[in-house]
VEXPA-124866 format. One record per residue (C-alpha): residue in one letter; x negated, y, z negated. Coordinates in nm, 3 decimals, always signed. Layout:
BEGIN
a/X/Y/Z .
...
END
This chain:
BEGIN
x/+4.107/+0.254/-1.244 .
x/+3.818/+0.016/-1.405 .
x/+3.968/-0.255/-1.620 .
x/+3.797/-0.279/-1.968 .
x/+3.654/-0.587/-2.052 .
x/+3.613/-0.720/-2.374 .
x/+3.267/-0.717/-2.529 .
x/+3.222/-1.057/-2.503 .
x/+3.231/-1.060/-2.102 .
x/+3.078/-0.710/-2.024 .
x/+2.742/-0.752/-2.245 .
x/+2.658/-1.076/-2.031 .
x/+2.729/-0.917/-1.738 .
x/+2.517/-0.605/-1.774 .
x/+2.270/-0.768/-1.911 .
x/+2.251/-1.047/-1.619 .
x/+2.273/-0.701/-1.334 .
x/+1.976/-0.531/-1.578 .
x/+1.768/-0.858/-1.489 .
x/+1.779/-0.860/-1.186 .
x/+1.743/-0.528/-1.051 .
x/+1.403/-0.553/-1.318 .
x/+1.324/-0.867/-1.114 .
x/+1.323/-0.632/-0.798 .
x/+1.158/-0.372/-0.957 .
x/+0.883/-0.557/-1.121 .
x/+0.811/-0.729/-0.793 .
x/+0.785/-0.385/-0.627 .
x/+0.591/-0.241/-0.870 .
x/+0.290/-0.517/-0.833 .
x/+0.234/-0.437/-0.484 .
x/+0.352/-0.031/-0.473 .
x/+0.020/+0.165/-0.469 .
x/-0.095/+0.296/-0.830 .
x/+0.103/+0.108/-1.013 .
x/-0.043/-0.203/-0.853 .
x/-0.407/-0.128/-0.959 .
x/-0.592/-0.355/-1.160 .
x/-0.689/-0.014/-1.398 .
x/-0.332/-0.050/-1.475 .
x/-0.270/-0.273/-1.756 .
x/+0.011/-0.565/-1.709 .
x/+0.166/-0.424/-2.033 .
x/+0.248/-0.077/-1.839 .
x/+0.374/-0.223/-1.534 .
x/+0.659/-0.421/-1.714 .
x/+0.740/-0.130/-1.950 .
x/+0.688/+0.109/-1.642 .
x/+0.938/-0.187/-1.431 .
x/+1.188/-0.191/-1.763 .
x/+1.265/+0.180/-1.770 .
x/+1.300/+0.214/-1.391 .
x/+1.560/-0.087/-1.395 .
x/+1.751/+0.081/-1.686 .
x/+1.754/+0.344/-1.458 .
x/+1.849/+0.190/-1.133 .
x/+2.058/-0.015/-1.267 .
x/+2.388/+0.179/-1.269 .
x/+2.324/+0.222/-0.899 .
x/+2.318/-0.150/-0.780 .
x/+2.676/-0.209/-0.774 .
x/+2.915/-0.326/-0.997 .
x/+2.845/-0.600/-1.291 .
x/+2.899/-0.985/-1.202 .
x/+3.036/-1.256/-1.392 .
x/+2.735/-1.452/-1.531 .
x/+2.726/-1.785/-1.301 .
x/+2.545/-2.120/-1.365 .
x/+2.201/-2.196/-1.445 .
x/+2.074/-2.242/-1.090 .
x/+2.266/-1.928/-0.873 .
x/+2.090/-1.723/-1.179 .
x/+1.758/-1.882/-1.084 .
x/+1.867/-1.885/-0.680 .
x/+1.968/-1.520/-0.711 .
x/+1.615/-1.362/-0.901 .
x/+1.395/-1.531/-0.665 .
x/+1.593/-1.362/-0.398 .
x/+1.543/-1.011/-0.574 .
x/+1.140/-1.073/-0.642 .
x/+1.203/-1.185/-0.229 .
x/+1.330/-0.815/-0.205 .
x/+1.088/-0.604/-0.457 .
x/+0.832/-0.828/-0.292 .
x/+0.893/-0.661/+0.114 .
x/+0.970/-0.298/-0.049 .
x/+0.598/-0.291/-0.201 .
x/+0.431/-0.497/+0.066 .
x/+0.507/-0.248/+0.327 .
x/+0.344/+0.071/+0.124 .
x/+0.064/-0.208/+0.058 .
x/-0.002/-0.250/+0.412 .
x/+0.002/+0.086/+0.541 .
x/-0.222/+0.200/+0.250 .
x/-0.475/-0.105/+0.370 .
x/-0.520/+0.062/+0.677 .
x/-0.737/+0.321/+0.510 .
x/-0.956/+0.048/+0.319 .
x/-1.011/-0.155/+0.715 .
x/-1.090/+0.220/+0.830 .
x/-1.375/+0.227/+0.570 .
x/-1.540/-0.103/+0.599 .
x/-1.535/+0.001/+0.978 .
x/-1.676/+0.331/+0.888 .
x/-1.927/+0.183/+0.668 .
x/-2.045/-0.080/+0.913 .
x/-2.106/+0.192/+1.162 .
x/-2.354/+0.465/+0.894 .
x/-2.480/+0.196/+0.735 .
x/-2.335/+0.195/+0.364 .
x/-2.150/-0.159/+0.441 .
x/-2.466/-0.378/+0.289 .
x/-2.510/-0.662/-0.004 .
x/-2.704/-0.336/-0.226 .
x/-2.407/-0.058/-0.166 .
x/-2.160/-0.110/-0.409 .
x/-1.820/+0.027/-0.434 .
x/-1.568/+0.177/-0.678 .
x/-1.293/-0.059/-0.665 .
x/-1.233/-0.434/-0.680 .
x/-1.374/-0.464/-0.311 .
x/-1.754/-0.349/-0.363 .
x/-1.842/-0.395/-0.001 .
x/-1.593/-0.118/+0.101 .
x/-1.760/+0.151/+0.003 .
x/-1.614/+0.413/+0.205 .
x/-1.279/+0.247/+0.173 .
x/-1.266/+0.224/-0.177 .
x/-1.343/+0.598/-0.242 .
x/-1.089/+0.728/+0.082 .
x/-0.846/+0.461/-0.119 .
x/-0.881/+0.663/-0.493 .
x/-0.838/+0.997/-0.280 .
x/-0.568/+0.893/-0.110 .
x/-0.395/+0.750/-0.409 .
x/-0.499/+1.136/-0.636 .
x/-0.307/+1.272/-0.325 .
x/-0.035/+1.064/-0.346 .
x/+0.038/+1.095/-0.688 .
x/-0.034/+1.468/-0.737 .
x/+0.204/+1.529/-0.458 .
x/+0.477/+1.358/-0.569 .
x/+0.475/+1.107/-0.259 .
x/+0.509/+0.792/-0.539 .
x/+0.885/+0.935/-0.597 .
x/+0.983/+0.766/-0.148 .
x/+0.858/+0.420/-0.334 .
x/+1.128/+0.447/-0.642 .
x/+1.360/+0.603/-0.428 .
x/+1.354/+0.294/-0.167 .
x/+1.403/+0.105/-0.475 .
x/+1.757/+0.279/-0.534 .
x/+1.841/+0.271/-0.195 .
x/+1.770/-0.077/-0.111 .
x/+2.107/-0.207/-0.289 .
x/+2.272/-0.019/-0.030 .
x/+2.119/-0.276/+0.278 .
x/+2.051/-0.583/+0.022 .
x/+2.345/-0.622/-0.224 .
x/+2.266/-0.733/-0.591 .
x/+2.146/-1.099/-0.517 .
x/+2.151/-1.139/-0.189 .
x/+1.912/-1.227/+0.096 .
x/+1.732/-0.980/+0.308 .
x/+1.786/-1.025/+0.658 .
x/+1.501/-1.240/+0.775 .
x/+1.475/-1.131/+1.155 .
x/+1.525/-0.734/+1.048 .
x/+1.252/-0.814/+0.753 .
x/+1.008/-0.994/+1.010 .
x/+1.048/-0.695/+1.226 .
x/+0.977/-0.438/+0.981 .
x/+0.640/-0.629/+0.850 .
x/+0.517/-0.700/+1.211 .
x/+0.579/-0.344/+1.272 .
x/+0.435/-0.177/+0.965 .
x/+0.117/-0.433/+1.031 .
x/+0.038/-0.293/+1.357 .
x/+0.066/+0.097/+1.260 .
x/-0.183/+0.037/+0.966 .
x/-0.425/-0.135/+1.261 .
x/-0.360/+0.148/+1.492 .
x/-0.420/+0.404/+1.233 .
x/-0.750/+0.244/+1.088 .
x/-0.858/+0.254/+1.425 .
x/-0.775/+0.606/+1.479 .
x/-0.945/+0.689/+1.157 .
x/-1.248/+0.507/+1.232 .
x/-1.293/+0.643/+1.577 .
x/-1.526/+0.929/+1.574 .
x/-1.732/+0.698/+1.384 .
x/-1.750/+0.462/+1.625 .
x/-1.837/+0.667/+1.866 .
x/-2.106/+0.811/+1.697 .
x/-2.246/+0.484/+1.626 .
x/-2.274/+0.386/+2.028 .
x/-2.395/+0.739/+2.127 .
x/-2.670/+0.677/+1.840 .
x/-2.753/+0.351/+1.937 .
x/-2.810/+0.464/+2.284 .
x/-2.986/+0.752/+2.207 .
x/-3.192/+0.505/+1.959 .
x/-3.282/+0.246/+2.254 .
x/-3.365/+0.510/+2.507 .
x/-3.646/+0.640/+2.248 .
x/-3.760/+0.284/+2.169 .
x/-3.793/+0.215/+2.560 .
x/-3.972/+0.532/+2.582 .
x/-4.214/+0.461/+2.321 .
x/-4.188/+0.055/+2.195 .
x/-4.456/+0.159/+1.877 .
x/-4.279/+0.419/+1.694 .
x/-4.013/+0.218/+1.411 .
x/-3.728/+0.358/+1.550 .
x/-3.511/+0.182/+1.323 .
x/-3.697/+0.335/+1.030 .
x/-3.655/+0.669/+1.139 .
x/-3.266/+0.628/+1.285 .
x/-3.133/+0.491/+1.003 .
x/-3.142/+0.779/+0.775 .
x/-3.085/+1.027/+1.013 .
x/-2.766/+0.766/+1.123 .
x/-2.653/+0.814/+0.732 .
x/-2.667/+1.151/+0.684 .
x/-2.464/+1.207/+1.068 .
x/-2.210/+0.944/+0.928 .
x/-2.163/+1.136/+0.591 .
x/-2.139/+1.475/+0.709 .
x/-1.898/+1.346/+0.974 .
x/-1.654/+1.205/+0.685 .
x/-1.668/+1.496/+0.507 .
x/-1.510/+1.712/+0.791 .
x/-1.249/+1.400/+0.888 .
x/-1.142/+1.298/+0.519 .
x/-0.902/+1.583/+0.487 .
x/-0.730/+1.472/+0.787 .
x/-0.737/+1.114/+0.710 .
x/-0.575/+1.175/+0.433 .
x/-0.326/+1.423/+0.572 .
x/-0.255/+1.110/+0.792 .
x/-0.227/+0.887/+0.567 .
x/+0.029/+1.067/+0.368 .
x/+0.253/+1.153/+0.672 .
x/+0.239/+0.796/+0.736 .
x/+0.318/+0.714/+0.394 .
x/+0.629/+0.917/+0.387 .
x/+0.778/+0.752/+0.668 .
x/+0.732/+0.402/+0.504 .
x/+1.072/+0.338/+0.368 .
x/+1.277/+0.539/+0.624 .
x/+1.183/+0.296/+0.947 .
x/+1.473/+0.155/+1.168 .
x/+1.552/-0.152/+1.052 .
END
């Protein structure tokens, strides 16, 4: 049976367990995808961070005595340490879409200093708008629910104010680092080899006949290849992306 505790020691103690699972939370939630936007304003985030920590709170273990000045300090930098690798391995794997559209773009010929884009990264024009669809997706299929869930689980592998492991942590961001380069690579493929095919096809003509602007002519019809091509690979991209997404927080570690 729990021992009561008198008012005086339990308040403390909850309130020092509700500040540090926010300090995980918080840190999550400026890196998860959505909430991390810059659309989203700072005021959101920490109300959005507040009520998930009421929440999550309960599940991260037992209240602690209130300790000195400097564990206090010690033990939330080790919980931003925490949120921090929870939201930058959704970060990275959703970058892998934004490197597959700068790629895509270089190869059609939207990736210039007059294309701009619809996020903070205007030369990523592709990226930026395969980013907001991915992120619709995301969100309208519940998918943000594996991020808050990882936060709930984590306590279970990283007690209340403790260190991650550094070796498994290292692992998992090395790992998570090279699928989002081998998927933007995989998504950017048929472009890539519809850029070399055209670029062949382009020098063959201009060896053929050196007067007529080849360039002029090729890079339209290179545009309107590129776009049509995305517009039959997006769904699938996506479709990746969200498989991959779902598989974020459930990696062997």
């Amino acid at each position: 049976m729990e021992t009561a505790l008198p008012l005086a020691t339990w308040l403390p103690a909850e309130i020092y367990r509700l500040a540090l699972v926010f300090c995980r939370v918080s840190a999550a939630f400026m890196l998860l995808p959505g909430l991390s936007e810059h659309a989203v304003p700072v005021r959101v985030r920490l109300l959005a961070g507040l009520a998930a920590a009421l929440c999550i709170a309960p599940l991260a273990g037992p209240a602690v005595p209130v300790p000195g000045v400097w564990s206090i300090l010690a033990a939330m930098a080790l919980e931003v340490t925490t949120g921090t690798l929870l939201g930058t391995l959704a970060r990275l794997l959703l970058s892998a879409v934004q490197t597959a559209g700068q790629i895509i773009g270089q190869n059609i010929g939207l990736s210039n200093a007059f294309v701009f884009g619809v996020g903070s990264d205007n030369a990523a024009v592709v990226g930026a708008a395969l980013y907001v669809g991915g992120l619709a997706a995301l969100f309208t299929l519940e998918g943000h629910h594996s991020g808050l869930r990882a936060l709930a689980d984590s306590y279970a592998m990283v007690p209340l104010g403790a260190a991650p492991p550094l070796a498994a942590s290292a692992e998992v961001v090395t790992e998570m680092a090279a699928r989002a380069f081998r998927l933007a690579m995989q998504f950017a493929m048929p472009f890539l080899a519809l850029a070399m095919l055209f670029n062949l096809a382009m020098a063959g003509i201009n060896r053929a006949m050196p007067a007529m602007p080849v360039f002029m002519i090729g890079a339209p019809a290179l545009l309107m290849a590129g776009l049509q091509l995305l517009a039959l690979v997006s769904p699938g991209i996506l479709h990746e992306l969200l498989g991959a997404y779902a598989e974020v927080f459930v990696l062997p570690r």
